[in-house]
N, CA, C and O atoms as CSV, one atom per row, in Angstrom:
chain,resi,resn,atom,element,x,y,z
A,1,UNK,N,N,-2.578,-7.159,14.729
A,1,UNK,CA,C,-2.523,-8.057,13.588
A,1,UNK,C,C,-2.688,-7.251,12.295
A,1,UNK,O,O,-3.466,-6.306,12.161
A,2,UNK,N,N,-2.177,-7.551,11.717
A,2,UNK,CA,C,-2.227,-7.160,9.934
A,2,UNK,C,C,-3.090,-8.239,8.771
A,2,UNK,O,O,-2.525,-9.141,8.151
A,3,UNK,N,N,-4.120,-8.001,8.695
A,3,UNK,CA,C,-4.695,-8.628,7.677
A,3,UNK,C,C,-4.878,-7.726,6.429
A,3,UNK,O,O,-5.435,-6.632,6.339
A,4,UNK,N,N,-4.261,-8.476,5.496
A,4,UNK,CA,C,-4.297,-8.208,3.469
A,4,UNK,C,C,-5.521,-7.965,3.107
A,4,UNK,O,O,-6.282,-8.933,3.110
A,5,UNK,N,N,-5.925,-6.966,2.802
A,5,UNK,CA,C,-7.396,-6.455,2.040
A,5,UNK,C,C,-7.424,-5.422,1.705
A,5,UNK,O,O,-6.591,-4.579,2.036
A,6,UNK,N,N,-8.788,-5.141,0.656
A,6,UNK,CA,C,-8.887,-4.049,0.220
A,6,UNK,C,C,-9.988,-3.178,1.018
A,6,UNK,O,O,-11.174,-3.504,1.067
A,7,UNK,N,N,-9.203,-1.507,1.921
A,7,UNK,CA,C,-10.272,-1.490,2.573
A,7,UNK,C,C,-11.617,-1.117,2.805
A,7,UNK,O,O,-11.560,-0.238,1.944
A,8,UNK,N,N,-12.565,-1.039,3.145
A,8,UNK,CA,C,-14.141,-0.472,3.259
A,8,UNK,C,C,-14.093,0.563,3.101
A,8,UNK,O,O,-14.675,0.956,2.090
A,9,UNK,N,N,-13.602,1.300,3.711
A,9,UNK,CA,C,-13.781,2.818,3.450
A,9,UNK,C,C,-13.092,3.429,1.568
A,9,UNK,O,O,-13.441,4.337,0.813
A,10,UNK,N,N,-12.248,2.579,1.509
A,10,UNK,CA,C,-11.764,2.492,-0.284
A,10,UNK,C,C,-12.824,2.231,-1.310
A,10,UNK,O,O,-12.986,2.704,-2.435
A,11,UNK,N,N,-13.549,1.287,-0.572
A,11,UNK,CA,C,-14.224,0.702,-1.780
A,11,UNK,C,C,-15.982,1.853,-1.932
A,11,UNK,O,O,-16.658,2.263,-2.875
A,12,UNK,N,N,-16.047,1.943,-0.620
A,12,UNK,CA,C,-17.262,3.299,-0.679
A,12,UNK,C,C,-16.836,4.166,-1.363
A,12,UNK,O,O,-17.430,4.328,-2.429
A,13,UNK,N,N,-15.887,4.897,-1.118
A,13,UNK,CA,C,-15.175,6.191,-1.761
A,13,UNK,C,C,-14.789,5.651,-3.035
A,13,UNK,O,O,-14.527,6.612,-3.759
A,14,UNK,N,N,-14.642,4.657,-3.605
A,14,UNK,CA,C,-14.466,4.591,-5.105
A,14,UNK,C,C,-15.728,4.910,-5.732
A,14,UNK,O,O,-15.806,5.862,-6.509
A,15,UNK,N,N,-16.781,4.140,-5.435
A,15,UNK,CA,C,-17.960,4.232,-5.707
A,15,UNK,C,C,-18.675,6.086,-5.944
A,15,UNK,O,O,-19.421,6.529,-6.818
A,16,UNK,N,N,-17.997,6.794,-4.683
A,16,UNK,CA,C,-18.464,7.586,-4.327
A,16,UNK,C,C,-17.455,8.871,-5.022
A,16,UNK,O,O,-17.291,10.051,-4.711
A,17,UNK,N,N,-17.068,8.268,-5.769
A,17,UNK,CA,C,-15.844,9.334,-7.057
A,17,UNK,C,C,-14.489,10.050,-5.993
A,17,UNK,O,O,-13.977,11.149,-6.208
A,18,UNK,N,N,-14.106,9.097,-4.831
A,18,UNK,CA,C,-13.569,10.540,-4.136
A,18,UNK,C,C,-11.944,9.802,-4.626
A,18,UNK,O,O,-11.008,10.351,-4.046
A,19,UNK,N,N,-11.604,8.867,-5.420
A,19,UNK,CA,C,-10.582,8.799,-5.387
A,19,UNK,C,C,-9.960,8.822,-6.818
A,19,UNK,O,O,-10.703,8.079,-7.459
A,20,UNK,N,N,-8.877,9.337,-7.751
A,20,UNK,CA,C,-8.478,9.081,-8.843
A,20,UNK,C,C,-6.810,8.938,-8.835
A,20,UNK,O,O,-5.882,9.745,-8.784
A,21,UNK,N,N,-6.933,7.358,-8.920
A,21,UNK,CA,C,-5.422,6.716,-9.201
A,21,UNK,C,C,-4.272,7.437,-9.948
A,21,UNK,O,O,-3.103,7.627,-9.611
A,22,UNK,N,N,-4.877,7.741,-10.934
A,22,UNK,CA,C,-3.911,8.126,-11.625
A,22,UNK,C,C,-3.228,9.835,-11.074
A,22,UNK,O,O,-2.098,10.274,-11.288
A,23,UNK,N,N,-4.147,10.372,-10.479
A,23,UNK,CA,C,-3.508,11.684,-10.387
A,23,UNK,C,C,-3.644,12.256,-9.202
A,23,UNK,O,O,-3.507,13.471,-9.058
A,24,UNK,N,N,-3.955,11.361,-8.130
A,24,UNK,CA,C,-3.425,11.671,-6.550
A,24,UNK,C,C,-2.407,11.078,-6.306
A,24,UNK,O,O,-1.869,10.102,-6.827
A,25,UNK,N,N,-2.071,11.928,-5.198
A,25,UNK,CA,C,-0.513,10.782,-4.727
A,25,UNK,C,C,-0.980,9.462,-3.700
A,25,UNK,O,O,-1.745,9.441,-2.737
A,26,UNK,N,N,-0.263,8.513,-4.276
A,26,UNK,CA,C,-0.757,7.512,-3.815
A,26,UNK,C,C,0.595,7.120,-2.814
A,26,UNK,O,O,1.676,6.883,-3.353
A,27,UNK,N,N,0.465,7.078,-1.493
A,27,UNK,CA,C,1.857,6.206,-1.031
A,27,UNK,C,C,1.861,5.126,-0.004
A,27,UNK,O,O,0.718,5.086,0.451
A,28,UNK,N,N,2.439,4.439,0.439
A,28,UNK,CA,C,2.666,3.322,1.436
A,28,UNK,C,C,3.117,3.290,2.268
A,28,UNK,O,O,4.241,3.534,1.827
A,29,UNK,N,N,3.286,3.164,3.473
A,29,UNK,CA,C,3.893,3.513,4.456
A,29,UNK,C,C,3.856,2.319,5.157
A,29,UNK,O,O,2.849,1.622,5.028
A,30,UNK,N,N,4.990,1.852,6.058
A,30,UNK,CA,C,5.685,0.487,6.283
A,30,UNK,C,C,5.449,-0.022,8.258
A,30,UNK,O,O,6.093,0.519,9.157
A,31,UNK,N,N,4.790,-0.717,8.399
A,31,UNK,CA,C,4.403,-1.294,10.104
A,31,UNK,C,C,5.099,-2.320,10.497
A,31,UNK,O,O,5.620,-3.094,9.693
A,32,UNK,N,N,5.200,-2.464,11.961
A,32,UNK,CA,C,5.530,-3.477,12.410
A,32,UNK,C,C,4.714,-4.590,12.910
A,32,UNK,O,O,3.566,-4.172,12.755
A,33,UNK,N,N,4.656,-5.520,13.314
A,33,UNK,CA,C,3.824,-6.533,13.130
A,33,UNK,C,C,2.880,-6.492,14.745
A,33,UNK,O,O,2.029,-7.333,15.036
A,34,UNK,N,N,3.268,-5.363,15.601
A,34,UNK,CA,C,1.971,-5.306,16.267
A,34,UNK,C,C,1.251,-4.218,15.710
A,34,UNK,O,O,0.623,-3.786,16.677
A,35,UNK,N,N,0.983,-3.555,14.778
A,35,UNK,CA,C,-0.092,-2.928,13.958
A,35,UNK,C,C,-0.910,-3.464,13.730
A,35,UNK,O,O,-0.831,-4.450,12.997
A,36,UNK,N,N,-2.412,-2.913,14.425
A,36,UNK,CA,C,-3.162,-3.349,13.744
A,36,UNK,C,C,-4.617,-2.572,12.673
A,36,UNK,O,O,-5.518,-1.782,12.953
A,37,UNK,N,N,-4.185,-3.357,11.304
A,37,UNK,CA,C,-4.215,-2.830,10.140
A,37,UNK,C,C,-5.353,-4.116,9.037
A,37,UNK,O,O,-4.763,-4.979,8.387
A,38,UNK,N,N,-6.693,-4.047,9.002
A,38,UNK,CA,C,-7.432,-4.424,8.490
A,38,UNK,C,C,-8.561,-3.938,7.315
A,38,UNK,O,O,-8.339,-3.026,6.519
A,39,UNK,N,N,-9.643,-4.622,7.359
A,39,UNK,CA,C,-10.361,-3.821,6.212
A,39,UNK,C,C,-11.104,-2.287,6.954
A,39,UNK,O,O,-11.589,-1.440,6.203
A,40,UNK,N,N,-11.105,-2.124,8.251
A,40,UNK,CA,C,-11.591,-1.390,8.631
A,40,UNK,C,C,-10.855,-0.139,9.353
A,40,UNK,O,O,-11.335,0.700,10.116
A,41,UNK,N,N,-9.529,-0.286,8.863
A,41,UNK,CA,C,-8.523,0.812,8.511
A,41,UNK,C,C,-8.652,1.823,7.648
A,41,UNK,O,O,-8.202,1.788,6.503
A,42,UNK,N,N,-9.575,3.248,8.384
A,42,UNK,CA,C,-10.116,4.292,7.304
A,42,UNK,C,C,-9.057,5.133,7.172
A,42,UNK,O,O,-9.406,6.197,6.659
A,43,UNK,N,N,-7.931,5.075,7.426
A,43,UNK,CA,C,-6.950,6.333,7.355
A,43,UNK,C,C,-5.211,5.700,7.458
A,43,UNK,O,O,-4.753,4.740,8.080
A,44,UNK,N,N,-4.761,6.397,6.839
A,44,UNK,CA,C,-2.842,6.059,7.353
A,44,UNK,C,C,-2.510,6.709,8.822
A,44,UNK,O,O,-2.648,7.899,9.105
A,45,UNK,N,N,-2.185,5.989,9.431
A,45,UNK,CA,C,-1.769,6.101,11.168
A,45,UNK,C,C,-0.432,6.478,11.303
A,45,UNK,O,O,0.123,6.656,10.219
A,46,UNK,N,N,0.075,6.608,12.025
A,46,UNK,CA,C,1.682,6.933,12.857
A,46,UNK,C,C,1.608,5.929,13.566
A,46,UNK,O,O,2.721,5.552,13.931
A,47,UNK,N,N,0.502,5.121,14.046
A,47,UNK,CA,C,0.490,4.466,15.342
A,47,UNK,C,C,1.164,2.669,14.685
A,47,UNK,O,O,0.796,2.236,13.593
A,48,UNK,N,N,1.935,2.052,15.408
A,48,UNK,CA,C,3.201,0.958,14.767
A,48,UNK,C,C,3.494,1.253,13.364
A,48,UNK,O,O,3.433,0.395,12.484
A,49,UNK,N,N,3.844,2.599,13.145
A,49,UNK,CA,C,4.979,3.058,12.257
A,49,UNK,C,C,6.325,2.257,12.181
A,49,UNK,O,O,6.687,1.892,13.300
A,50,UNK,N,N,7.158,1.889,11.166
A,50,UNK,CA,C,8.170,1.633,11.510
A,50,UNK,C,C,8.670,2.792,11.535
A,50,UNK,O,O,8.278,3.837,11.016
A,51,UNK,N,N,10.118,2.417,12.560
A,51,UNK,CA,C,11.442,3.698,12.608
A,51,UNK,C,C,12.412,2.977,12.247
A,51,UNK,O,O,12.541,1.770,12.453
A,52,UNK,N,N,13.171,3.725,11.665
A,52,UNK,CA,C,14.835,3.413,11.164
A,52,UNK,C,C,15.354,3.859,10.480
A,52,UNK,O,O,14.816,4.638,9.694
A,53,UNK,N,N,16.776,3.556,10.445
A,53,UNK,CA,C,17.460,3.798,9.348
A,53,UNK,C,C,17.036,3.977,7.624
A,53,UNK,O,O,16.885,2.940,6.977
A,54,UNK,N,N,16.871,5.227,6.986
A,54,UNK,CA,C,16.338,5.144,5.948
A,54,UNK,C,C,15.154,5.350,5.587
A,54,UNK,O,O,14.877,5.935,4.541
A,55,UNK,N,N,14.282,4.888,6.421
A,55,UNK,CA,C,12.309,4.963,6.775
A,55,UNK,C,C,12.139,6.413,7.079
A,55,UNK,O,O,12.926,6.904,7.889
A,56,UNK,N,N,10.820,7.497,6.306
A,56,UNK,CA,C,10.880,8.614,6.499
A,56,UNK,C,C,9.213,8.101,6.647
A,56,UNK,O,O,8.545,7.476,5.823
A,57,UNK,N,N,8.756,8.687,8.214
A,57,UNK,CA,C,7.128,8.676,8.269
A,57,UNK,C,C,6.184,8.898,7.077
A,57,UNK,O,O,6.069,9.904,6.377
A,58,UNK,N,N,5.525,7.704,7.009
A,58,UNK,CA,C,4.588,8.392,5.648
A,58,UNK,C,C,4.447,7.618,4.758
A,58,UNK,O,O,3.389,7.396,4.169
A,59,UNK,N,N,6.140,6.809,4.431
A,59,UNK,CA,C,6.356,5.776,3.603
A,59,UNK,C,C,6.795,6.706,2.131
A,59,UNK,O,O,6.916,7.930,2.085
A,60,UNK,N,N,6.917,6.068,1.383
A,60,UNK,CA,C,6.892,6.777,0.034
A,60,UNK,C,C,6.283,6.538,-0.752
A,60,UNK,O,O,5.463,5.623,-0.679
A,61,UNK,N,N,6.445,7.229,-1.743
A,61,UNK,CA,C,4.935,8.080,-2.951
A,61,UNK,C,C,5.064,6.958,-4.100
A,61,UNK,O,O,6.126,6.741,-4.684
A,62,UNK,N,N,3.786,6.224,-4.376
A,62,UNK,CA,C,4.588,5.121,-5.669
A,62,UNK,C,C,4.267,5.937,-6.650
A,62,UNK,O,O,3.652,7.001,-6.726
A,63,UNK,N,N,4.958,5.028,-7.602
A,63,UNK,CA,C,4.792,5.544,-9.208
A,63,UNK,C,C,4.423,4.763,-9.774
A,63,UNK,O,O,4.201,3.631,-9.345
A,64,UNK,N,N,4.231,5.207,-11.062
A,64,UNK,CA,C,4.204,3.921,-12.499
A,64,UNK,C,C,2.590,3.177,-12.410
A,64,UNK,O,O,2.277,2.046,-12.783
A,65,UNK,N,N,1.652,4.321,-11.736
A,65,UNK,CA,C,0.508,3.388,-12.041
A,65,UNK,C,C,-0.048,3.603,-13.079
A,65,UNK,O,O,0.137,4.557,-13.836
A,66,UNK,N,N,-0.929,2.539,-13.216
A,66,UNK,CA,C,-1.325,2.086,-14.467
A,66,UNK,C,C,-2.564,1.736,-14.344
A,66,UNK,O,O,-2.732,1.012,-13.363
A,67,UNK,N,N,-3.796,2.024,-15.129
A,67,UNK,CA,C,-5.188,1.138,-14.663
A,67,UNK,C,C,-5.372,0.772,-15.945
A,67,UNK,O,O,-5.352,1.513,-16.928
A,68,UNK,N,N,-5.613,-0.786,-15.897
A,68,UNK,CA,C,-5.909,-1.506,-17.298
A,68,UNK,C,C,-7.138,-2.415,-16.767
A,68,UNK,O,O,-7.672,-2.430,-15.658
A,69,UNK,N,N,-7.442,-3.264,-18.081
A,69,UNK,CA,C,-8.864,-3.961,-17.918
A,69,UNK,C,C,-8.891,-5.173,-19.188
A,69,UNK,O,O,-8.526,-5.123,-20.363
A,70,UNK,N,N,-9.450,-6.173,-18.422
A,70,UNK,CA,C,-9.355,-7.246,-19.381
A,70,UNK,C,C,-10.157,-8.242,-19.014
A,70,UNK,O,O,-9.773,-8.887,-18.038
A,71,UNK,N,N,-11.417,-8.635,-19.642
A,71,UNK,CA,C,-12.033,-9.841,-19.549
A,71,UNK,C,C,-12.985,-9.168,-18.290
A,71,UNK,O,O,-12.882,-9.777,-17.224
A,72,UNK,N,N,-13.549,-8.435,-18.292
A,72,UNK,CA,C,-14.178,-7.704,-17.219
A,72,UNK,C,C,-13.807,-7.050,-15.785
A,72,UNK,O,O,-14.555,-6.389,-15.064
A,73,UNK,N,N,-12.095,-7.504,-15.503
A,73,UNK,CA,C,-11.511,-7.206,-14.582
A,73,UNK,C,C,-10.526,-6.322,-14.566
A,73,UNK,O,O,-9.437,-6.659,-15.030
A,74,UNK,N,N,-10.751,-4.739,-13.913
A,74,UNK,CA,C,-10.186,-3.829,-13.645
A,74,UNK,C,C,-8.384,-4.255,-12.680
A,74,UNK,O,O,-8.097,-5.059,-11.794
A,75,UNK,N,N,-7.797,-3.505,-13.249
A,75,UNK,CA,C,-6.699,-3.595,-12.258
A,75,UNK,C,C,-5.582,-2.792,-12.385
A,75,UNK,O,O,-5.201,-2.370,-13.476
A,76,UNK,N,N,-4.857,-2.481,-10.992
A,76,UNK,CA,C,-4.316,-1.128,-10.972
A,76,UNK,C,C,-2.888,-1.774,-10.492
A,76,UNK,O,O,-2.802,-2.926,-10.068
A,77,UNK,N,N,-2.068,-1.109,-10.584
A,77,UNK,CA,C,-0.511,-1.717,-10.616
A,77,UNK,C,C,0.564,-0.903,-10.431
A,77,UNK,O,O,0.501,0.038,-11.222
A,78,UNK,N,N,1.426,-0.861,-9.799
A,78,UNK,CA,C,2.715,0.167,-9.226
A,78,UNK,C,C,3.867,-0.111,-9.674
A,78,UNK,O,O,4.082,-1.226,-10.151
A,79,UNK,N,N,4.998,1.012,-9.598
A,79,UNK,CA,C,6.390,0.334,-9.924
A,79,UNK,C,C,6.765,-0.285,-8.396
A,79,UNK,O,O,6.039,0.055,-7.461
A,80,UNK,N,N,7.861,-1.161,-8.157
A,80,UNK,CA,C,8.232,-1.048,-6.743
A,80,UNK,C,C,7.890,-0.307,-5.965
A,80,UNK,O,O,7.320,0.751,-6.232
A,81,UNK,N,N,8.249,-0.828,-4.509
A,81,UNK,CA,C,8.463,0.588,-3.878
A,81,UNK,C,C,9.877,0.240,-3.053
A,81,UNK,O,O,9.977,-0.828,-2.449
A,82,UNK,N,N,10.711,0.995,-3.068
A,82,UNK,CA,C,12.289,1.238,-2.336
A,82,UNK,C,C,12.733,1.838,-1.525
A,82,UNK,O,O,12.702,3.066,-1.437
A,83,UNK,N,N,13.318,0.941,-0.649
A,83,UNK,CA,C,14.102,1.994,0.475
A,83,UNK,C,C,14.999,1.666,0.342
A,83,UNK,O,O,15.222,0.458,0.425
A,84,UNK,N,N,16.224,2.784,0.001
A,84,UNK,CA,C,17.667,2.444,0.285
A,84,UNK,C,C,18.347,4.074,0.619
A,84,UNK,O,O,18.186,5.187,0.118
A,85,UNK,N,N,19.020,3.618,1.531
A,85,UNK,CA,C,19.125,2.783,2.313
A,85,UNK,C,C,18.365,2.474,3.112
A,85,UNK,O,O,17.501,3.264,3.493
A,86,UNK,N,N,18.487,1.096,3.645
A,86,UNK,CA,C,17.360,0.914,5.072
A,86,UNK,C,C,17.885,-0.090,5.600
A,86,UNK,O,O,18.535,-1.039,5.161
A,87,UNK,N,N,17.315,0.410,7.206
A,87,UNK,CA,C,17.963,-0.558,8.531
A,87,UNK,C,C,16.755,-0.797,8.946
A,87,UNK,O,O,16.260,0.116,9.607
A,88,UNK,N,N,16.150,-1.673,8.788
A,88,UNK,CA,C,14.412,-1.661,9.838
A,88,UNK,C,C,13.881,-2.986,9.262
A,88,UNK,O,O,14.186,-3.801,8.391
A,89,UNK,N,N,12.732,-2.745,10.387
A,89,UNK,CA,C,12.043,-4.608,10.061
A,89,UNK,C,C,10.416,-4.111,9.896
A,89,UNK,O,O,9.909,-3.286,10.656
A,90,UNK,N,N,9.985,-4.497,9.226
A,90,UNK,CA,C,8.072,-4.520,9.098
A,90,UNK,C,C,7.481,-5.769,8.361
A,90,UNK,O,O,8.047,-6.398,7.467
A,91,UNK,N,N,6.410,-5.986,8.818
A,91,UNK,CA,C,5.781,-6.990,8.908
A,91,UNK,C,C,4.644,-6.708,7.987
A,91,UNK,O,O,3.937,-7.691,7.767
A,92,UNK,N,N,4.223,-5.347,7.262
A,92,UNK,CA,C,3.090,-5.046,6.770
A,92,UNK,C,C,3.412,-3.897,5.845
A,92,UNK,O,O,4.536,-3.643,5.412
A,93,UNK,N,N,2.273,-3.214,5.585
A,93,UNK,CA,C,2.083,-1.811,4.581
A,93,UNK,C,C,0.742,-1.644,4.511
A,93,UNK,O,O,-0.146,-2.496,4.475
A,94,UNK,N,N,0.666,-0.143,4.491
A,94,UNK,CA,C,-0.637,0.201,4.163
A,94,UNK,C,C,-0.643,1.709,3.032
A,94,UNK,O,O,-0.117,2.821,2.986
A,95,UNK,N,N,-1.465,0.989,2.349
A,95,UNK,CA,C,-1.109,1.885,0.751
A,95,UNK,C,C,-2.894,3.182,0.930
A,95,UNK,O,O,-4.060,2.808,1.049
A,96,UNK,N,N,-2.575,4.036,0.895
A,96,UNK,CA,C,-2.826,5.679,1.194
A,96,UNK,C,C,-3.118,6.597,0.235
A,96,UNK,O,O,-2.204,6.935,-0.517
A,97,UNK,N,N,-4.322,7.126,0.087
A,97,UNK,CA,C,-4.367,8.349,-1.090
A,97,UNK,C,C,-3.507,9.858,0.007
A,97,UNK,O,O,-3.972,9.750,1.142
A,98,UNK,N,N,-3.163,10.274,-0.015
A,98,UNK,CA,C,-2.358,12.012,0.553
A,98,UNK,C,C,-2.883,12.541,0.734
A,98,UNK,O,O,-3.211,13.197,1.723
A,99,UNK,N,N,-3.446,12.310,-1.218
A,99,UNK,CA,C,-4.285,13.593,-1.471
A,99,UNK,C,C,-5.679,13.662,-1.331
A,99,UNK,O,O,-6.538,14.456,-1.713
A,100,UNK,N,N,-5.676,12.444,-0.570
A,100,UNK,CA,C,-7.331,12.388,-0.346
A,100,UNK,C,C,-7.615,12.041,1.327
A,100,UNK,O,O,-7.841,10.874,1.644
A,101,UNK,N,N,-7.586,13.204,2.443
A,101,UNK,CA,C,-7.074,13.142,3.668
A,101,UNK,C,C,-6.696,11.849,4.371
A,101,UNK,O,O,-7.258,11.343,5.343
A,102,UNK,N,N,-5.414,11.316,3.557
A,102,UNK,CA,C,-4.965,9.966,4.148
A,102,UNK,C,C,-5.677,8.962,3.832
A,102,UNK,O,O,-5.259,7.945,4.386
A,103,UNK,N,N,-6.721,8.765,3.075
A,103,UNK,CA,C,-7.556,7.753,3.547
A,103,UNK,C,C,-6.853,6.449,2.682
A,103,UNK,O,O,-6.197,6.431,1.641
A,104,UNK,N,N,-7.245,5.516,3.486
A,104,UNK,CA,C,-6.771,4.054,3.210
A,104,UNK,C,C,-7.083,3.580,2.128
A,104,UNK,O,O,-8.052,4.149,1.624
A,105,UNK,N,N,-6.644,2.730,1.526
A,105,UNK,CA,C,-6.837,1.929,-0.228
A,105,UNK,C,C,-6.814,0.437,0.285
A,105,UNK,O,O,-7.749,-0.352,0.146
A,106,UNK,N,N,-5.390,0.118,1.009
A,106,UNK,CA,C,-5.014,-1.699,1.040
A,106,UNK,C,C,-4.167,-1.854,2.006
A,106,UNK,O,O,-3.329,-1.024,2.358
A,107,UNK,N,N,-4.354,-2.931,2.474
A,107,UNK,CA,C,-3.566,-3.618,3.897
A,107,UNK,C,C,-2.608,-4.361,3.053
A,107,UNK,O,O,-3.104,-4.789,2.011
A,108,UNK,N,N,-1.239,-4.643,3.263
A,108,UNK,CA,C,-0.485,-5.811,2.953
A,108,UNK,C,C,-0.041,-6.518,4.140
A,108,UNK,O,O,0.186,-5.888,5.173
A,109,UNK,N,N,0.065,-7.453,4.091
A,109,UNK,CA,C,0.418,-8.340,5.057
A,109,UNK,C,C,1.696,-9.211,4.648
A,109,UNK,O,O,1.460,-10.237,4.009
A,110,UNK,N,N,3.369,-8.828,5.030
A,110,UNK,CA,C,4.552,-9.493,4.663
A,110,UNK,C,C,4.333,-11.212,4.970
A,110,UNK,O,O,5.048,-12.011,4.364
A,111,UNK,N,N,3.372,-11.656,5.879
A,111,UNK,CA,C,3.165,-12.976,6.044
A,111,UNK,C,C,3.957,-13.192,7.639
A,111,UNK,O,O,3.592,-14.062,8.430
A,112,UNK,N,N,5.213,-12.119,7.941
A,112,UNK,CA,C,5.935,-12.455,9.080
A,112,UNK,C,C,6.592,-11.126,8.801
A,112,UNK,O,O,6.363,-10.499,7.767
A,113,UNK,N,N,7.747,-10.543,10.130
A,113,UNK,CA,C,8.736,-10.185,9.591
A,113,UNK,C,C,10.115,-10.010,8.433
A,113,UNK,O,O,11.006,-10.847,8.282
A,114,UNK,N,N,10.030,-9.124,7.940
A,114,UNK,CA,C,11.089,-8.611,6.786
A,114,UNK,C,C,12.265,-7.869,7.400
A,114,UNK,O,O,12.007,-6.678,7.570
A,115,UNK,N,N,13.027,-8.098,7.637
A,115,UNK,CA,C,14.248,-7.049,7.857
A,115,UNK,C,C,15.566,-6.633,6.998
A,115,UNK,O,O,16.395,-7.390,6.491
A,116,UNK,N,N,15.511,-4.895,6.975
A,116,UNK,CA,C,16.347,-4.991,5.716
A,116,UNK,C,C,17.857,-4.662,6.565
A,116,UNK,O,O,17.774,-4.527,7.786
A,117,UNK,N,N,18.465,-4.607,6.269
A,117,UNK,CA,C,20.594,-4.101,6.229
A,117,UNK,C,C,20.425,-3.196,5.359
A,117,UNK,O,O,20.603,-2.046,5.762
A,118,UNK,N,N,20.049,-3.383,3.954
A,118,UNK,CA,C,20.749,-2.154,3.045
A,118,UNK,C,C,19.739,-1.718,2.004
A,118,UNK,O,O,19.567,-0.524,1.759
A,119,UNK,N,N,19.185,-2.518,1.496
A,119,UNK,CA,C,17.808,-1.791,0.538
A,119,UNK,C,C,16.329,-2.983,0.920
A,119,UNK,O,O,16.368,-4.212,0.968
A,120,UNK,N,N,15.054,-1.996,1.157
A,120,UNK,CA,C,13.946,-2.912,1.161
A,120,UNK,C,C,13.297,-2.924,-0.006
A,120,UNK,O,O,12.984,-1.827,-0.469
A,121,UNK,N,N,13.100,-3.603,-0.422
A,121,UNK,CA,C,12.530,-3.646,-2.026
A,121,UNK,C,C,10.476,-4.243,-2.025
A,121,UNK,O,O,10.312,-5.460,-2.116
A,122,UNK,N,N,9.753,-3.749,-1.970
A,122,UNK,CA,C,8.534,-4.479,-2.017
A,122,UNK,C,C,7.846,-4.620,-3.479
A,122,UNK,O,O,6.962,-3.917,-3.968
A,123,UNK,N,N,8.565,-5.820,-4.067
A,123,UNK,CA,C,8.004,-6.072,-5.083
A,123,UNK,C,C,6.849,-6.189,-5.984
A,123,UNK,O,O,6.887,-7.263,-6.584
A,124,UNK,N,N,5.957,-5.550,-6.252
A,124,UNK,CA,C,4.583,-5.569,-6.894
A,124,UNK,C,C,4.544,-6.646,-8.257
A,124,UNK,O,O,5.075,-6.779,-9.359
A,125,UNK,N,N,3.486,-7.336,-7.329
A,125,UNK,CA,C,3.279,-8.279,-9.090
A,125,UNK,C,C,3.397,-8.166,-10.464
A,125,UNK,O,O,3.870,-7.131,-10.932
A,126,UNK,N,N,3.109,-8.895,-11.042
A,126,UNK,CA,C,2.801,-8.362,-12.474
A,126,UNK,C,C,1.692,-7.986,-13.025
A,126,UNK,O,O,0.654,-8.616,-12.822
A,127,UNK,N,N,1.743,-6.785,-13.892
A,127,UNK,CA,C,0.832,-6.058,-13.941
A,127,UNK,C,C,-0.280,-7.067,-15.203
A,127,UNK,O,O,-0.258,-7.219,-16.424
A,128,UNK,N,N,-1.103,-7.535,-14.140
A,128,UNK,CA,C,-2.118,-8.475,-15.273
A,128,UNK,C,C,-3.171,-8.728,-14.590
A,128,UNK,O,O,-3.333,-8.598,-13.376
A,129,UNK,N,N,-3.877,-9.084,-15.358
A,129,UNK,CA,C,-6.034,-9.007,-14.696
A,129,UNK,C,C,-5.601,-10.157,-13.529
A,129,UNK,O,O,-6.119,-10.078,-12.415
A,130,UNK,N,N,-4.439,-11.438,-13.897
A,130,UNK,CA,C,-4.653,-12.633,-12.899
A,130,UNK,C,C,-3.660,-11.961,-11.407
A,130,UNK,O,O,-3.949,-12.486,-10.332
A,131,UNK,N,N,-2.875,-11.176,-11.393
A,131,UNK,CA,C,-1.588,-10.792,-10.730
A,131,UNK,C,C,-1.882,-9.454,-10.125
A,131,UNK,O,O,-1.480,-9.453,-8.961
A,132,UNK,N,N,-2.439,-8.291,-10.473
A,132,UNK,CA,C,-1.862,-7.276,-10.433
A,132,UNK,C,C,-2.767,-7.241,-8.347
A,132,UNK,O,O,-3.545,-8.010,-7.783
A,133,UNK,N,N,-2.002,-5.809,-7.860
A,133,UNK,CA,C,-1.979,-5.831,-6.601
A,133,UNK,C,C,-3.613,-5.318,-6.352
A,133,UNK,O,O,-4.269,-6.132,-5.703
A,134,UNK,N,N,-4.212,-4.311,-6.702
A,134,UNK,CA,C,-5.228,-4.408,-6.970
A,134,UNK,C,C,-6.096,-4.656,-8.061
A,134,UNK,O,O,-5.840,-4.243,-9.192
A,135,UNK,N,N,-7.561,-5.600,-7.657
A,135,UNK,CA,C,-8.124,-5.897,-8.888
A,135,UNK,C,C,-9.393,-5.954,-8.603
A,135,UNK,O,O,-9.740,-6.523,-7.568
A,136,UNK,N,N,-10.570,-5.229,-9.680
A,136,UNK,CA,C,-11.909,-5.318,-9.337
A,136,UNK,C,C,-12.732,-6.306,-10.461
A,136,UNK,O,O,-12.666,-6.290,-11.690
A,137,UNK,N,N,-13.566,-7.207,-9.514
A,137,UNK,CA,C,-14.201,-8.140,-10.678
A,137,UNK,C,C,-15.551,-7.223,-10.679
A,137,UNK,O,O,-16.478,-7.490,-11.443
C-alpha cells in the first residue's frame, strides 16, 4: 500500500539540520501500486520500482524549488516532474534527498493507477501556504 505523508525519518532530520532544499538534489522516483511506501519509509528503494518505457531507476531530479512562508506556514514547492517519453503505469512516488544517502522526504499516493502512452506529467500544486506539496505549520 502507498500512503501520502510526510516521512519520520524527514521530519527528525529536518530538525536535525541534515537536509537543505534548496541545494541538494532532490528527486522522485515512480512505484507501482504493490509498493509499500508510508511514513515509515527511511530511504528510496528499487523494491516496486516502476519499469518502462522512458522510466530511468531513481526517477528524476526536480527543479524550481522554492521555500516561502506566510502567516506562519513554511512551504516548499517544485516545477513538474516529466517523463517523456513514457510507457508505464504507477500508482505512487516517493520524493528523495541523493544527496543525503537517499533518505526519504514524502510518500505520494496517485489515489489508483496512472498509465502513461506518451508523456507522464505529475503536476505539483500551486505554490501557496494553502496548496503547496509540502507545508510546515
Amino acid at each position: 500500500m502507498i500512503y501520502q505523508t510526510l516521512t519520520t525519518s524527514f521530519k527528525e532530520q529536518m530538525l536535525e539540520g541534515q537536509h537543505d532544499l534548496l541545494t541538494d538534489v532532490i528527486k522522485l522516483a515512480l512505484y507501482y501500486s504493490t509498493a509499500s511506501l508510508n511514513e515509515d519509509t527511511a530511504a528510496y528503494t528499487t523494491s516496486e520500482e516502476v519499469v518502462g518505457g522512458g522510466y530511468t531507476a531513481g526517477g528524476v531530479t526536480l527543479t524550481g524549488v522554492s521555500i516561502n512562508s506566510l502567516n506562519g506556514i513554511v512551504y516548499v514547492s517544485f516545477n513538474n516532474a516529466v517523463w517523456n517519453p513514457a510507457s508505464f503505469t504507477a500508482a505512487g512516488a516517493l520524493i528523495y534527498n541523493s544527496s543525503n544517502s537517499n533518505a526519504s522526504i514524502a510518500v505520494l499516493s496517485f489515489g489508483n493507477d496512472k498509465t502513461a502512452t506518451n508523456t507522464f506529467t505529475i503536476q505539483m500544486p500551486a505554490n501557496t501556504s494553502a496548496s503547496a506539496l509540502l507545508r510546515f505549520t
